[in-house]
C-alpha positions as CSV (number, residue, x, y, z in Angstrom):
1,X,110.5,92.7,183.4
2,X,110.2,95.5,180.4
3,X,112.1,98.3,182.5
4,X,115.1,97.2,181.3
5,X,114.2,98.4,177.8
6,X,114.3,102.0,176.4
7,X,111.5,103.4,174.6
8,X,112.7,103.6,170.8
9,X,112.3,107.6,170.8
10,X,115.2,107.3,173.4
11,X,117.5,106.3,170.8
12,X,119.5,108.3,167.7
13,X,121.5,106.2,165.1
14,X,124.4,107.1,163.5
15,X,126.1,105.0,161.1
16,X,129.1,105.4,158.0
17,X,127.5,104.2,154.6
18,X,128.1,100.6,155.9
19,X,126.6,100.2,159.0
20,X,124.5,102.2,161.7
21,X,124.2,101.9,165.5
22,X,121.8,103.0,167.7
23,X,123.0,105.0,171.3
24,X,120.3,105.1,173.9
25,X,120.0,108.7,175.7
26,X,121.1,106.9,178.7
27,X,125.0,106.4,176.8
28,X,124.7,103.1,175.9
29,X,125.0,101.5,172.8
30,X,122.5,99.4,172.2
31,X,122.6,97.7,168.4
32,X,125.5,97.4,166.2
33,X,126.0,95.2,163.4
34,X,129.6,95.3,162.2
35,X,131.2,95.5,160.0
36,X,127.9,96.0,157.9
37,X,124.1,96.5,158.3
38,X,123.4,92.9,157.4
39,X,126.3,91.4,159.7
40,X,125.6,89.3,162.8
41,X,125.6,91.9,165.9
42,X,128.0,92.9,168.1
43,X,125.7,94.8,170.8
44,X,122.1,93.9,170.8
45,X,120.6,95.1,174.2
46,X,117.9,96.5,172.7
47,X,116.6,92.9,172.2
48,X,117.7,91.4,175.3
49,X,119.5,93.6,177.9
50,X,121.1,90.3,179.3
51,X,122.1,88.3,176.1
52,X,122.8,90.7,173.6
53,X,125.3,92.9,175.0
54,X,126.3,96.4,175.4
55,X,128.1,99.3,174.8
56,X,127.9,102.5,177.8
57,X,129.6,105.3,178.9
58,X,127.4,107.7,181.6
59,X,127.8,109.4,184.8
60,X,128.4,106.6,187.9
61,X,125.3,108.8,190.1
62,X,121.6,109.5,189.1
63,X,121.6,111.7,185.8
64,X,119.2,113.8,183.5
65,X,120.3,113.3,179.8
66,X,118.8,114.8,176.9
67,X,120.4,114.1,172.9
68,X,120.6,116.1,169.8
69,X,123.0,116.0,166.7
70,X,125.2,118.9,165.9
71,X,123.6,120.6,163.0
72,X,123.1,118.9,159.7
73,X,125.1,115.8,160.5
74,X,124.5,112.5,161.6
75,X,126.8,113.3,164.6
76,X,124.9,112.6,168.0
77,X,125.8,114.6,171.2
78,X,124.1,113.2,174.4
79,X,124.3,115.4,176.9
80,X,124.5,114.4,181.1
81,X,123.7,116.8,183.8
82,X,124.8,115.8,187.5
83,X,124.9,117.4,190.5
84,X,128.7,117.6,190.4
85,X,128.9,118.6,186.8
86,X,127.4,118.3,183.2
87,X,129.6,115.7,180.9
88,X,128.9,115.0,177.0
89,X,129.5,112.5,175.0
90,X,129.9,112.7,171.5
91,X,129.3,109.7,168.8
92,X,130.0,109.1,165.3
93,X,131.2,106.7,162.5
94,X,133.8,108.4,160.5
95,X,132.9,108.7,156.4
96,X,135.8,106.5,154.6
97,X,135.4,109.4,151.1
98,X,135.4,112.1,154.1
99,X,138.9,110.8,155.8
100,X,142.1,113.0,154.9
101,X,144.8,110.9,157.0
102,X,147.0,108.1,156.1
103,X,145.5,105.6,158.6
104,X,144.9,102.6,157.0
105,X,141.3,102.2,157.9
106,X,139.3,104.9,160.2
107,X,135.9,102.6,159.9
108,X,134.7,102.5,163.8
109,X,132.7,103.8,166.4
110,X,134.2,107.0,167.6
111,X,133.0,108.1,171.2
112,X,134.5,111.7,172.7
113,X,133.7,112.3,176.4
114,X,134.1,115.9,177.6
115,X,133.3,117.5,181.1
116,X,131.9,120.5,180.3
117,X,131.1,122.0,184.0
118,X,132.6,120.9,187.5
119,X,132.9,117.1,187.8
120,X,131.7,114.1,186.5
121,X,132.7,110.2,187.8
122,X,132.2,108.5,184.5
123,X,131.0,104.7,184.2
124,X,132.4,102.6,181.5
125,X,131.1,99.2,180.1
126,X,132.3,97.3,177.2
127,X,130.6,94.0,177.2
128,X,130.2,92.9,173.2
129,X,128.3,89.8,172.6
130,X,129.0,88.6,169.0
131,X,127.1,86.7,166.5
132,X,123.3,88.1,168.3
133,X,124.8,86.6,171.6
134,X,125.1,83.0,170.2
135,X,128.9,82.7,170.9
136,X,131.0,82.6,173.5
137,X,133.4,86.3,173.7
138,X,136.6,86.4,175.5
139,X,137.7,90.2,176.3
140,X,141.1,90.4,177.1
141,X,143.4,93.8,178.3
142,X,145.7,95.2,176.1
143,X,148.5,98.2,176.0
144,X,146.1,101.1,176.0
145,X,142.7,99.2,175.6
146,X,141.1,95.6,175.1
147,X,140.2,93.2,172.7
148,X,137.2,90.7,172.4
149,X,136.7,88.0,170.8
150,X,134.4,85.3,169.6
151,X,134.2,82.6,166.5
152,X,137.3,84.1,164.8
153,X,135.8,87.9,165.0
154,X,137.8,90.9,166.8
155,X,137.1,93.6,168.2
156,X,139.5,96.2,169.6
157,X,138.4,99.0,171.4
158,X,141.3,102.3,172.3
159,X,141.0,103.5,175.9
160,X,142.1,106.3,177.7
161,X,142.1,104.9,181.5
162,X,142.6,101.3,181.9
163,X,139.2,98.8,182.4
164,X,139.1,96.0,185.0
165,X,137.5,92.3,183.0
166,X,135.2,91.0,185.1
167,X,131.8,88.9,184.5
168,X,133.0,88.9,181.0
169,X,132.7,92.5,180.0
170,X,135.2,95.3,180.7
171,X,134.8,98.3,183.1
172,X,136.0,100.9,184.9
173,X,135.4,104.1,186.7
174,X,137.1,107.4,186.9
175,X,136.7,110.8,187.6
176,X,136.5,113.8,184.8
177,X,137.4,117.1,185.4
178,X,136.2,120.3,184.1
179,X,137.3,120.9,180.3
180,X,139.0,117.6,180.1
181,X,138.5,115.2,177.3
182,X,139.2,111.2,176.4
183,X,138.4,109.5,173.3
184,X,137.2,105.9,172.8
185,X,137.7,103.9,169.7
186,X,136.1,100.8,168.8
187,X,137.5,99.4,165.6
188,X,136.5,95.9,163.7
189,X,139.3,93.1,163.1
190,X,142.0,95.9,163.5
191,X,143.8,97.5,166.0
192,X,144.5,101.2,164.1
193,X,146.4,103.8,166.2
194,X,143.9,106.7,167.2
195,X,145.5,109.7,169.0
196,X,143.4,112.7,170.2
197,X,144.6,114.7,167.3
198,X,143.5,112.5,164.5
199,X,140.3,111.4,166.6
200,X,139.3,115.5,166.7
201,X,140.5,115.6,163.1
202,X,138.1,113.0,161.8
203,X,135.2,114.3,163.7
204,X,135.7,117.5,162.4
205,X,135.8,115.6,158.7
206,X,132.7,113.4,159.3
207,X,130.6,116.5,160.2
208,X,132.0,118.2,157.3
209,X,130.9,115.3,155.2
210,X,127.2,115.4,156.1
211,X,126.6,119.2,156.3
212,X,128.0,118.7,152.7
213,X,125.7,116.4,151.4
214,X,122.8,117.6,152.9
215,X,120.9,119.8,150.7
216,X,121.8,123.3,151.4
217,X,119.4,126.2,150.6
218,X,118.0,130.1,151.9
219,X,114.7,128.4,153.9
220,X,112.8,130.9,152.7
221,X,113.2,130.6,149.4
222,X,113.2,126.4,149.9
223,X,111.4,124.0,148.0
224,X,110.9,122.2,151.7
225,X,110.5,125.4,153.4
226,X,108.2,126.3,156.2
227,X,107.3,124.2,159.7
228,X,108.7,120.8,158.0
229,X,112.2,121.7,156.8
230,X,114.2,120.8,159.9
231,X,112.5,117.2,159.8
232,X,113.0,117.3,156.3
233,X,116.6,117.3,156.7
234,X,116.8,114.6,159.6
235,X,115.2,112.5,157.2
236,X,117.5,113.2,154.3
237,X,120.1,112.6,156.8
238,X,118.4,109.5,157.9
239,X,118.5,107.9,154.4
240,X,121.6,108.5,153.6
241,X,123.0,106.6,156.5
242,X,120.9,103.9,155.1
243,X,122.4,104.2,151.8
244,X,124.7,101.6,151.4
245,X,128.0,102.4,149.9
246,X,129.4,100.0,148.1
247,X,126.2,99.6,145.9
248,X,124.0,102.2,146.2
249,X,121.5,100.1,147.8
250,X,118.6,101.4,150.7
251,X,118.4,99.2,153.5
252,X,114.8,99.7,155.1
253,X,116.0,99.8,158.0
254,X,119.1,99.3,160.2
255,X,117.3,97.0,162.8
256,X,115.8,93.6,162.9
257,X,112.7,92.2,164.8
258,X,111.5,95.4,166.7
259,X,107.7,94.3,167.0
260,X,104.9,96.3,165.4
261,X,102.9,94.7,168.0
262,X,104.6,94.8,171.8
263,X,104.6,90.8,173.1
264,X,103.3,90.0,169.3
265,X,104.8,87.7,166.3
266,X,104.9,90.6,163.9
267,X,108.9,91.1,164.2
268,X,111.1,90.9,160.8
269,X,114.6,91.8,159.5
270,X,114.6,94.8,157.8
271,X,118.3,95.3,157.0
272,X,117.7,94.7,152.9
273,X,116.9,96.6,150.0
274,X,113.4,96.9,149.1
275,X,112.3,97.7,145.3
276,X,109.4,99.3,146.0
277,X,110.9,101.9,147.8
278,X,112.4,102.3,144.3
279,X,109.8,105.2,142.9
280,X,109.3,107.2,145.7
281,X,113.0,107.1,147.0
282,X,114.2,108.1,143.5
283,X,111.6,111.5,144.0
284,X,112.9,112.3,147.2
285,X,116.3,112.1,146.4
286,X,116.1,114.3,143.1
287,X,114.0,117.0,144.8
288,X,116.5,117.1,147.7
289,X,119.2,117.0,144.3
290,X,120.9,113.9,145.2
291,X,120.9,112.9,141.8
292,X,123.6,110.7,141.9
293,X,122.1,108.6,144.2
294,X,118.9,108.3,142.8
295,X,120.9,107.2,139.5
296,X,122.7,104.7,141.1
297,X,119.5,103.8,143.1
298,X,117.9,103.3,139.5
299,X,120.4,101.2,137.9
300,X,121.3,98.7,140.4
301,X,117.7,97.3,140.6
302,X,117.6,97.2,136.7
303,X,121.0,95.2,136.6
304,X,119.4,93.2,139.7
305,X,116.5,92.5,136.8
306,X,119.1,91.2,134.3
307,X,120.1,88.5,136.9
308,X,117.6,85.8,135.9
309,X,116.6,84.4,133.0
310,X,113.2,86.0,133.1
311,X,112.6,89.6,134.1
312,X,110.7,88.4,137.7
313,X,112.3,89.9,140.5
314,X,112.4,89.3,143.8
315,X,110.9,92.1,146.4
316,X,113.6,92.4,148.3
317,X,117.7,92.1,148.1
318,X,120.3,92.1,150.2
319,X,122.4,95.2,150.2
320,X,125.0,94.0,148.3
321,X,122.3,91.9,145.7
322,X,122.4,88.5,147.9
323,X,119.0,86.9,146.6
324,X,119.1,84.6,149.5
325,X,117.7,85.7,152.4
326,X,116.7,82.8,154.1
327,X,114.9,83.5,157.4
328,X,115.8,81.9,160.9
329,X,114.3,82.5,164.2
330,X,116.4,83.0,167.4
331,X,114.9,81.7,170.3
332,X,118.1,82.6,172.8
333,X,116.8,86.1,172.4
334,X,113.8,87.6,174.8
335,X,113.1,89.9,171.8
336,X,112.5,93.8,172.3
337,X,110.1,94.2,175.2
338,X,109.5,90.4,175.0
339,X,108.1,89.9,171.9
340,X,109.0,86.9,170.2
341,X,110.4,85.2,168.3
342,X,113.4,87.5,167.0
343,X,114.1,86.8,163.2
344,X,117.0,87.3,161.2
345,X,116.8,87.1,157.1
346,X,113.1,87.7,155.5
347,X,111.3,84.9,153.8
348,X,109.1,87.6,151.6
349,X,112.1,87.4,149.3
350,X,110.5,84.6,148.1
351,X,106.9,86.0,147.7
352,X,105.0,86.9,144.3
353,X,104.7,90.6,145.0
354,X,103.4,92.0,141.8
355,X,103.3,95.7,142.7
356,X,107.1,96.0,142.7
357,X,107.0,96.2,138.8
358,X,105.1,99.2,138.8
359,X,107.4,100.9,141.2
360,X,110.7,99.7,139.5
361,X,109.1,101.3,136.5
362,X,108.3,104.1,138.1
363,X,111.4,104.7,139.4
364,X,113.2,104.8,135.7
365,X,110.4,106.9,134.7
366,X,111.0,109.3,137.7
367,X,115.3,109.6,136.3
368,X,113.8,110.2,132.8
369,X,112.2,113.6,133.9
370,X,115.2,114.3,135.4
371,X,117.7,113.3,133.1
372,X,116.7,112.1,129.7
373,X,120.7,110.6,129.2
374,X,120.3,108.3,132.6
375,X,117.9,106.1,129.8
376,X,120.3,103.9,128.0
377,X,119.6,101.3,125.6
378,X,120.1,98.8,127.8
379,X,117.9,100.2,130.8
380,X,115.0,100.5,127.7
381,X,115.7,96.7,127.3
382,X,115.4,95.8,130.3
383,X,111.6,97.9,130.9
384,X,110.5,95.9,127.8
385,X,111.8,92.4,129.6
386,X,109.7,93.8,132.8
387,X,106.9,95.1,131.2
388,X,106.4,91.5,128.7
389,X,106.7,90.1,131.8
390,X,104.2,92.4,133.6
391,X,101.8,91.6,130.6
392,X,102.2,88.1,130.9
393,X,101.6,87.9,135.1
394,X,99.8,90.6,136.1
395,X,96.7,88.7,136.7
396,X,98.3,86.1,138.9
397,X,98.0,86.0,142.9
398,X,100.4,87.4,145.2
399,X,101.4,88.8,148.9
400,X,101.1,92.7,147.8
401,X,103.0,95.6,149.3
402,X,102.1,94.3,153.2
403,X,103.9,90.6,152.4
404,X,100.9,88.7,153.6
405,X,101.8,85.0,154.7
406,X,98.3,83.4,154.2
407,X,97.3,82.4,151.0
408,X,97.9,84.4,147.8
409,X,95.4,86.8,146.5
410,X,94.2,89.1,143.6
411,X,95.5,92.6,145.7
412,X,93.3,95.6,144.3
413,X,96.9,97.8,144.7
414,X,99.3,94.8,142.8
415,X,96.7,95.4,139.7
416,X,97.1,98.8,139.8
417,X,101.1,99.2,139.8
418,X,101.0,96.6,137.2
419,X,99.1,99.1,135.5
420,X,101.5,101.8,136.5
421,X,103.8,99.7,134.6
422,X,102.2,99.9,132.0
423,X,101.0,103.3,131.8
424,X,104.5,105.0,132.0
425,X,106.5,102.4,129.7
426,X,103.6,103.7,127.3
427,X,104.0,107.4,128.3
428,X,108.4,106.9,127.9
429,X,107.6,105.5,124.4
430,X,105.5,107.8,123.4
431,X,108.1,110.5,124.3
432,X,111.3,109.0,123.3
433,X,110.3,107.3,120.6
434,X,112.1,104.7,121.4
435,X,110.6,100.7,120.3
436,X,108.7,97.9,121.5
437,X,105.2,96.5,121.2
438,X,103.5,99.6,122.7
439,X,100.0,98.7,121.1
440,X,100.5,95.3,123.5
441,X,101.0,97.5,125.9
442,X,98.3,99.5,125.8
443,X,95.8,96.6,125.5
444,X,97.1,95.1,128.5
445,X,97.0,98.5,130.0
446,X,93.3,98.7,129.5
447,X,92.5,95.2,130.5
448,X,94.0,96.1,133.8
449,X,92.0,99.1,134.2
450,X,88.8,97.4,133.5
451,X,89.2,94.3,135.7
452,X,90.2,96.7,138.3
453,X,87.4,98.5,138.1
454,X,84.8,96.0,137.9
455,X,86.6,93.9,140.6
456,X,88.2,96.0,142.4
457,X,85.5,98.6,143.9
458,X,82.5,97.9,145.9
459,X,79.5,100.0,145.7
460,X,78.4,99.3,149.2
461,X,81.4,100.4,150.6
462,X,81.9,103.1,147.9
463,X,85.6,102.4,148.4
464,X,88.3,100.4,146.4
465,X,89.1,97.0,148.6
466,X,92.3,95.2,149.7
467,X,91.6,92.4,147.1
468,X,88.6,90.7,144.2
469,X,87.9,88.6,147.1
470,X,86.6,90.6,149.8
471,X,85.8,93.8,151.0
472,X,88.0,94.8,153.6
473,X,89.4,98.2,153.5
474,X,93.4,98.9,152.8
475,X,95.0,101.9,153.0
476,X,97.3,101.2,149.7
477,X,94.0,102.0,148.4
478,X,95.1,105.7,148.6
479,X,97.8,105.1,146.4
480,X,95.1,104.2,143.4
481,X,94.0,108.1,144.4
482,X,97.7,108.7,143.2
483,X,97.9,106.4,140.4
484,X,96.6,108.3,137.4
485,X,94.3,105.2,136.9
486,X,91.1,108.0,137.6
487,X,90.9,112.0,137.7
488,X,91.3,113.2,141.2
489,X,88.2,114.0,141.5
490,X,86.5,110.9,140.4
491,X,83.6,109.8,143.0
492,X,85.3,106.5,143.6
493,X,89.1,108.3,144.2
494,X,86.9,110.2,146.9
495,X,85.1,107.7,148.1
496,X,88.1,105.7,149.0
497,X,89.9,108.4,150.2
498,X,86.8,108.8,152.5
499,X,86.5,105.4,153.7
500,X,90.4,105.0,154.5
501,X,89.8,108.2,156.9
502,X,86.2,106.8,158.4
503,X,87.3,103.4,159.0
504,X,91.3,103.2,159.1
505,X,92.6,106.4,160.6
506,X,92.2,108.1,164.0
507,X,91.3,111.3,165.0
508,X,94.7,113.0,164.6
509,X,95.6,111.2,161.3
510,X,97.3,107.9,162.3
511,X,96.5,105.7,159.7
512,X,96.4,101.6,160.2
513,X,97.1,99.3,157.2
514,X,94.0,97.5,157.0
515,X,91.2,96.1,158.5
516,X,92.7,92.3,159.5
517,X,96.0,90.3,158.3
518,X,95.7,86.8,159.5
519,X,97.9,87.3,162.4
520,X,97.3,87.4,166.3
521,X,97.5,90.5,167.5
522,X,96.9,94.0,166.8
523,X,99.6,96.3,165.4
524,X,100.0,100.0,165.6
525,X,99.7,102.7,162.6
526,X,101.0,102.6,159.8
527,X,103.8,105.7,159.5
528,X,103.9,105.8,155.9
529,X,100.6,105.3,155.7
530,X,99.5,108.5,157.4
531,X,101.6,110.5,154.9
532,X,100.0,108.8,151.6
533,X,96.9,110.2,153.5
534,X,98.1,113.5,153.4
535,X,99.1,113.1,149.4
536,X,95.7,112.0,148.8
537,X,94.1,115.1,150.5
538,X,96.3,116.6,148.4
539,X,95.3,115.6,145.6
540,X,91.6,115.5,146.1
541,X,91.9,119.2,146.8
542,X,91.4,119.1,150.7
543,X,95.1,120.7,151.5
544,X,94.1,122.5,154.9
545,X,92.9,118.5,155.9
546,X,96.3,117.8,154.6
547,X,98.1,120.1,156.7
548,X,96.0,119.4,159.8
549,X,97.1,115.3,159.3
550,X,100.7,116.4,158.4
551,X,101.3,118.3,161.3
552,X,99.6,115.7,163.9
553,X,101.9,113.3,162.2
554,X,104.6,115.2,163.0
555,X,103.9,115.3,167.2
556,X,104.8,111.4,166.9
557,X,108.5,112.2,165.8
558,X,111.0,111.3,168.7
559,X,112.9,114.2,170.2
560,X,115.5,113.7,167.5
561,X,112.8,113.7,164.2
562,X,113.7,110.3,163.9
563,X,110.3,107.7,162.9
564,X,109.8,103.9,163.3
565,X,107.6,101.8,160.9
566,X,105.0,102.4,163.4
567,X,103.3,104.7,166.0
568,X,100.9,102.9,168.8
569,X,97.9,105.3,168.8
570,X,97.2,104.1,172.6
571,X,100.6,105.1,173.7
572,X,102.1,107.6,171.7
573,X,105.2,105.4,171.6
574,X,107.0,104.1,168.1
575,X,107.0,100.8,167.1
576,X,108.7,98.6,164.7
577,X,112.5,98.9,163.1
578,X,114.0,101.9,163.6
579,X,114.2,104.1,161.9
580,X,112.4,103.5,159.2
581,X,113.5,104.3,156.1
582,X,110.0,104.1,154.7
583,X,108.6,106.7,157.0
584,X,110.9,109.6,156.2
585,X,111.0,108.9,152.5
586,X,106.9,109.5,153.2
587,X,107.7,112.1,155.1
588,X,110.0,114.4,152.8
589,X,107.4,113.4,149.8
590,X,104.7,114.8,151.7
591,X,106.3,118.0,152.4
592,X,107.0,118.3,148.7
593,X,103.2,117.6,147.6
594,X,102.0,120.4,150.6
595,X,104.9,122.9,149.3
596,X,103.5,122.4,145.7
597,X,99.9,122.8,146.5
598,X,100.8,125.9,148.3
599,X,102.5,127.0,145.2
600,X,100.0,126.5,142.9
601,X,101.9,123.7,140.8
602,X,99.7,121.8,138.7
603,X,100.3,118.1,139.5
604,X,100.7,116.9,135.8
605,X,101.8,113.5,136.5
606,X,99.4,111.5,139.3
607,X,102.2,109.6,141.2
608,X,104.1,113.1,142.0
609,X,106.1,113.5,139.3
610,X,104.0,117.2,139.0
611,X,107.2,119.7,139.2
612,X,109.5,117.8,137.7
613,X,107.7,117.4,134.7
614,X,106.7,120.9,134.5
615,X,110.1,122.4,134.7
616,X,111.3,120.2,132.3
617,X,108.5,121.0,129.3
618,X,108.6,124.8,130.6
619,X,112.4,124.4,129.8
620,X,111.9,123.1,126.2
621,X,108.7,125.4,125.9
622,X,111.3,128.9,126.4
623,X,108.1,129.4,129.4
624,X,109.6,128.8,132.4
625,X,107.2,129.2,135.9
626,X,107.4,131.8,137.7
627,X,107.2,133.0,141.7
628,X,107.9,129.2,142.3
629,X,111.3,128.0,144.0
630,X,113.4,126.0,141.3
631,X,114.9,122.5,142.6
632,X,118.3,123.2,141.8
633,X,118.1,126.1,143.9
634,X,116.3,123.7,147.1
């Protein structure tokens, strides 16, 4: 019954600032939303190879196929070897900024097939299922192609050879000689002439817009230098097709309901914007000198903040701010690999999560090192609505960074980005001199610290807990190592850090969330997790155990550098939505804390902020560092 799925590592994703899809090695496409992320699908194979619909184009005979992008883009190349011949096909979204035609709209999925060696009999099926399969589609032949459609949505897809409909989908077979090349052209509610010319034109433009954007450097001389760099840039290139466009948003994810558990319950929508990627993402971005994107990353969660009448926020968005996100379960669906049930929206919208205050916090405080002028009065407002609010709710019960759905608790790691929060509204008024009841501020700040400190750690285990009422072990607990809430070296920052590896992590560095959630089942490691391991090494001054974790980590990327949320440590196989934005922002902030260690930086601010910080005060000081790479120049 599961042959008929792919493993995830089988599959790239490419995508155009609006939406992404995912193309198996085998040629099909698997998972498309259009005409965004957050739309109902289009193809969904990949969680029901009978229901959901597909998208291929491979050799008719047995096949060997490998994938790989051409370099620096987002463009995928899957290459098929036969024994009459070797055929590619190539697949991309074209870049609307990136487009110089006249055509009226160049959004689509652009597929070039090329014989490359002898010949190649070429399979072709079309067979769209809109609305995640729940409707009824009619395809229908056209001149030069066919159309689908279903509950008042279109399709049109340009083809070079005509496709028989039968069964409901369209097909056809045909025979590709040596050197010879056909395009196809699958546009959204439009039929927009495509000719070879433009199609070559615009692939040539869309590769061009990625090399562009990804940060370009000497590798030696690289602030991401070294054995990482190459999956640095996949996952620079991997959030930015995550990026949303028209607001600036991060979806976490272009996928729903791919199980962190295979034949479990633990399967959610991930295509919305999370504000606790807000910190993190903001560093990533800046060191990679994406600046622009980190601003407008900044900025549209504090206008999400102004919304209310309070400064509470939710913990998660839609990419275009929708704050309803209700969640509904589709039982027509088998699920990926059977796991059900497949969900669509995300109740945790609706959670108390009080740990996304710190890192909306930090993430203003992380564009103040940058660029003092990103601060405007109004952005200072709005910290002093979130950080009264802070004051006033920090001790209340939530669902923490993991969206628990049992019953609300005192989470060790909410406390402590609440005093986050705190601690860097304090530090930005301190330095800007800007107003607000900074001595309340610093009470509350302290009041956190203690509570969390006499609640929060227990001897016995020598370790900081999940939460003030128990004592199982969570490995957000290594973000307190981080915090700046103790000194690195602190017995209780290494005690943690010590217990997380004894009881939480495997032998090669995979590190699991925590010790029990409430749900049936058992889920796989925690990506992102295993990299906050390495910061924590890091920063407890155990870099070679750093490196030794980081580079294990790195054996778990798929042949394309792409991660999922998770890796099953019995398998070897990724798990979860895919790709996870999550993981490669880990990823790319990990790099940065090994390249600094191995530079010597001092890590002046405990969350990460070390470099940037320093340049900046060695800038105003006339002392600038020396024999270290400069960002601008990364």
């Amino acid at each position: 019954m599961q042959a008929d799925f792919k493993p995830l590592e089988h599959y790239g994703v490419i995508g155009n600032l609006e939406t992404c899809a995912l193309v198996g090695r085998d040629g099909a496409v698997d998972w498309c939303c259009l005409p965004h992320v957050y739309s109902p699908s289009v193809f969904a194979a990949i969680l029901d190879p009978d229901v959901g619909g597909r998208f291929a184009i491979s050799p008719a005979g047995e096949f060997e196929s490998e994938q790989a992008y051409l370099s620096r883009t987002n463009v995928l190349q899957t290459t098929f070897e036969t024994d009459s011949g070797t055929m590619t096909v190539t697949d991309f979204m074209p870049i609307v900024e990136a487009n110089s035609g006249e055509e009226p709209d160049i959004r689509g999925l652009y597929r070039k097939v090329t014989c490359t060696e002898g010949s190649v009999e070429v399979d072709v099926e079309f067979d769209p299922r809109f609305d995640y399969g729940r409707v009824d589609t009619a395809i229908n032949s056209i001149v030069d192609g066919v159309t689908a459609t279903g509950d008042d949505r279109h399709l049109y897809l340009s083809t070079p050879t005509e496709l028989r409909i039968e069964d409901g989908a369209a097909r056809g077979t045909y025979r590709l000689e040596a050197h010879e090349t056909q395009w196809y052209v699958l546009q959204y509610d439009m039929d927009a002439p495509t000719d070879a010319e433009d199609c070559e034109r615009l692939l040539e433009e869309t590769a061009q817009y990625w090399r562009e954007w990804a940060h370009s450097c000497v590798e030696s001389e690289c602030l991401f230098g070294g054995e990482a760099h190459d999956y640095v840039v996949r996952s620079e290139l991997v959030l930015k097709l995550l990026n949303y466009r028209e607001t600036g948003a991060l979806a976490a994810a272009p996928t729903t309901s791919l199980p962190e558990d295979i034949g479990g319950v633990r399967n959610w929508d991930y295509r919305f914007s999370w504000i606790r990627d807000g910190g993190i993402t903001v560093r990533a971005l800046t060191n990679l000198g994406h600046v622009d994107e980190a601003s407008d990353y900044v900025h549209r969660f504090l206008k999400l903040s102004r919304m209310g009448d309070s400064a509470e926020v939710q913990p998660l968005y839609g990419v275009e701010g929708d704050t309803e996100l209700e969640e509904e379960e589709l039982d027509h669906l088998r699920g990926y690999r059977d796991s059900e049930p497949v969900r669509i929206g995300n109740e945790a919208a609706d959670q108390q999560q009080l740990d996304v205050y710190g890192d909306l916090i930090l993430a203003l405080y992380q564009r103040f090192w940058s660029d003092e002028q990103d601060v405007t009065d109004e952005d200072w407002k709005a910290l002093c609505d979130i950080v009264e609010y802070v004051c006033e709710h920090w001790d209340d019960k939530g669902a923490g960074i993991w969206e628990l759905r049992g019953e609300p608790r005192h989470l060790v790691y909410s406390k402590v980005m609440c005093w986050v929060a705190l601690d860097r509204s304090v530090r930005l008024a301190e330095r800007t001199g800007r107003e607000g009841p900074v001595d309340r501020w610093r009470e509350c700040r302290a009041e956190i610290k203690e509570t969390v400190l006499e609640r929060g750690f227990d001897e016995e285990r020598n370790s900081f807990t999940q939460s003030f009422e128990g004592d199982e072990l969570d490995a957000s607990s290594l973000l307190i190592a981080l915090s700046g809430i103790l000194p690195f070296d602190d017995e209780r920052i290494v005690g943690t850090v010590d217990a997380v590896r004894e009881h939480l992590t495997t032998d090669d560095g995979l590190v699991f969330r925590y010790e029990n959630d409430g749900l049936p089942g058992e889920e796989g490691a925690f990506v992102f997790c295993s990299f906050w391991l390495v910061n924590a090494l890091v920063a407890t001054d155990r870099v070679e155990e750093a490196w030794d974790v980081f580079e294990n980590v790195l054996e778990y990327a798929s042949p394309l550098g792409l991660f999922a949320e998770e890796i099953d440590p019995e398998t070897g196989r990724q798990i979860g939505n895919f790709p996870q934005g999550f993981s490669h922002i880990g990823l790319i902030n990990s790099a940065l804390y090994l390249r600094e260690a191995e530079y010597d930086w001092a890590t002046v601010d405990p969350l990460g902020q070390a470099t940037l910080i320093q340049e900046r005060e060695s800038e105003r000081d006339g002392d600038a560092a020396v024999d270290a790479p400069r960002r601008d120049e990364a």
